[in-house]
N, C-alpha and C positions, 0 to 999 in steps of 0.2 A: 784408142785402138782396142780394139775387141780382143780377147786372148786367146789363146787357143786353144782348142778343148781335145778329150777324146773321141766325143762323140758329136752328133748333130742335135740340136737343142730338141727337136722334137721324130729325131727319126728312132728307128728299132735297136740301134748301139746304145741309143742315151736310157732307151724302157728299158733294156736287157742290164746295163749298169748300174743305173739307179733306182731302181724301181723293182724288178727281179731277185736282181742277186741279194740286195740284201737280207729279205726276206728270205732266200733258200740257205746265207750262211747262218741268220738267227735260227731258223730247225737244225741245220747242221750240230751248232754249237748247243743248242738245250738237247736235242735229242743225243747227240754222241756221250755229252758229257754222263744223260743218264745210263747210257749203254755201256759205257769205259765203268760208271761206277758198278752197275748189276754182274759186268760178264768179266771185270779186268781188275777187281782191288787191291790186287797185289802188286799188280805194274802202276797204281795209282801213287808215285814215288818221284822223288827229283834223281833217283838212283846217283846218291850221291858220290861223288869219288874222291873223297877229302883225304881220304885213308892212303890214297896214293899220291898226293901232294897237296899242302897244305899253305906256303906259300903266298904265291902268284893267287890262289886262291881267298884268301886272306885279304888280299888287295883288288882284287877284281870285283869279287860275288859282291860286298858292299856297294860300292861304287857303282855297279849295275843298278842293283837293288833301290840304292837313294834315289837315283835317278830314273829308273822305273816308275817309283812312287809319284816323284814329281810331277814326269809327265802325264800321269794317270790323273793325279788332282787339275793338273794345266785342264788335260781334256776336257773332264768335265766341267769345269767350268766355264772354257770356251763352244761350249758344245750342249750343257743342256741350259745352264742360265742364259737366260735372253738379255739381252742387251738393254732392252727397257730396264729389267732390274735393277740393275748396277747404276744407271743412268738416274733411278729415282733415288735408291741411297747417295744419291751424293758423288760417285766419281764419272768424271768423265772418259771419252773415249780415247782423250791421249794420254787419258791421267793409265786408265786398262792397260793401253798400249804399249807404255813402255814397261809396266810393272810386269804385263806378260811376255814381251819379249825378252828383257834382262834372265826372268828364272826359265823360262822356255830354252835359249840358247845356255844357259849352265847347266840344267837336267840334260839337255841333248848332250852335249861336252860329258859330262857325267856317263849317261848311258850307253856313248857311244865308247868313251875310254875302258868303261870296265868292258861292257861286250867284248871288244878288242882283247884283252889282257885272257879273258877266258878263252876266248878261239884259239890265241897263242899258246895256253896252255895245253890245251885238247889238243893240239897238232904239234906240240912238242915234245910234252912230255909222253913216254912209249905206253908207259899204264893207262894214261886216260885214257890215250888215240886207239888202243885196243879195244876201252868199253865203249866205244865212241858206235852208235849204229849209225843206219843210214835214214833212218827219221831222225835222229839229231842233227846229222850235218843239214839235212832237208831244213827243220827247224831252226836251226841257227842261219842260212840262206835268208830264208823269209822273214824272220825278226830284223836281219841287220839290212834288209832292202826296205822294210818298212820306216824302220828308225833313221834310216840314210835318209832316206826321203822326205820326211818329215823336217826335218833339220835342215834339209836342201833348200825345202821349200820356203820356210820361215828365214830363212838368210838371205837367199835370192832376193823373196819379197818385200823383205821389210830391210835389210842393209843394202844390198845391191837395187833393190827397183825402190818407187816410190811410194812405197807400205801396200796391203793390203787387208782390206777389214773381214774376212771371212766370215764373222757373226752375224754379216748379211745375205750371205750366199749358205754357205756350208752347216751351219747351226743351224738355221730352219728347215734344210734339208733333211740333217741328223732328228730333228726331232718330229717333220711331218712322218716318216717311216712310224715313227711309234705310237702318231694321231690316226695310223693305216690311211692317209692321203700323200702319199709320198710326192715330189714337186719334182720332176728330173731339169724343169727347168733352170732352178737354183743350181746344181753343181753344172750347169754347163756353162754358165756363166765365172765359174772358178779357174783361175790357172792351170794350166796342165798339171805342173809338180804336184799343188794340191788333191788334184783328180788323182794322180800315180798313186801321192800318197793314201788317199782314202780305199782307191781299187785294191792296194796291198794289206791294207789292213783287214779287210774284207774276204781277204784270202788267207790272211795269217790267222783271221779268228776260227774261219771255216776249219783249217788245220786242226788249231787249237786244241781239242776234243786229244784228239789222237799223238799227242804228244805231251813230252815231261812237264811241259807249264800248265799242266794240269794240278800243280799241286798250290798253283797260286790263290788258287781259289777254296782251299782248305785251312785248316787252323786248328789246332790241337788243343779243342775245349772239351776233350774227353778227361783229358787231366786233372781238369779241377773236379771233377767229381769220381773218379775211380778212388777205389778203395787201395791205403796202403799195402805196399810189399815187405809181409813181416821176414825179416833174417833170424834164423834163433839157431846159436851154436849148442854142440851135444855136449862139451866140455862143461861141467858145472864147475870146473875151478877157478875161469875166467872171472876176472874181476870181484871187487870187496863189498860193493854196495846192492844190496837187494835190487832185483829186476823192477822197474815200473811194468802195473798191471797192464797184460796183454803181450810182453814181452820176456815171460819167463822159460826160462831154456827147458828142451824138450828131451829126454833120456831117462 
């Protein structure tokens, strides 16, 4: 039985979803990000609020985070490695199968429990819920319909239905967009959830730009090479042993 889609396999829904959009959210997302960097470096921040409870914090942000990671590695690897690949090293596709379900459905567990814990905090605790804007609640919407989804759909179909191979629908789809022959026919061939899931990510990336998970894409390699912060007290009585050169007290 055929499944069923969002769209028509070859009408103006399926070019408009598969074929359009993703190209308008890939300029979304390079051109924002360079305009958030040029016009906005200051808001360029997880504006963090550790300072207000530490916590629930403590136990969530990891938790998120591992499992973020996770599913980020999952992706890719279900997504831009082809299947031939894997198949010529040596594993097969239910050897794949079960290896990516077991860590996919524990990253998902993972990412969904910490997200959880953090929403809880932000709506509980009075300090956060005040720095709390309304692109975060926005952002935190879209991430957890995306990540629901995701997980919905990998449960459905592989515990509840009887499995489904995505590396032959959705992966050559994900990777003809970046051959510029994009194939709308491949995702209409895919589950709904699947479709949900992929239409939402596609919208959470277009976001993306414009909100605090902008800072996932940064990394503080300014540190290994900035120059130390010298401290030099005016007291010359401090201490018995001669200063080491470059550290001698100023007065």
């Amino acid at each position: 039985m055929k499944p069923s889609t969002l769209a028509a396999e070859t009408g103006t829904g399926g070019i408009l979803l598969w074929v359009v959009l993703p190209y308008v959210v890939l300029a979304v997302f390079v051109l924002g990000h360079v305009w958030r960097y040029r016009y906005d470096k200051f808001g360029w921040t997880t504006r963090s609020s550790q300072l207000y409870e530490g916590r629930l914090l403590s136990i969530g942000s990891p938790l998120f985070h591992f499992g973020v990671l996770m599913v980020l590695l999952g992706h890719i690897a279900g997504l831009v490695i082809p299947e031939s690949w894997t198949e010529a090293a040596g594993i097969s596709e239910d050897v794949y199968h079960v290896f990516a379900l077991t860590l996919g459905v524990i990253a998902g567990i993972a990412t969904v429990g910490g997200l959880a814990i953090l929403i809880y905090r932000r709506r509980t605790v009075g300090p956060v819920f005040s720095a709390t804007t309304r692109n975060d609640k926005a952002m935190y919407v879209s991430l957890t319909v995306t990540i629901v989804l995701g997980l919905s759909a990998t449960v459905a179909a592989n515990a509840l239905g009887g499995g489904y191979n995505y590396r032959e629908t959705i992966s050559p789809w994900f990777r003809s967009v970046f051959y510029l022959q994009p194939d709308p026919h491949l995702m209409s061939e895919a589950p709904v959830l699947f479709q949900l899931h992929a239409a939402s990510a596609l919208l959470l990336f277009a976001f993306w730009p414009f909100t605090r998970l902008v800072h996932m894409l940064t990394a503080p390699l300014g540190y290994v090479t900035r120059p130390y912060i010298v401290y030099r007290s005016r007291d010359t009585g401090l201490g018995a042993r001669a200063p080491r050169r470059g550290w001698e007290r100023t007065g």
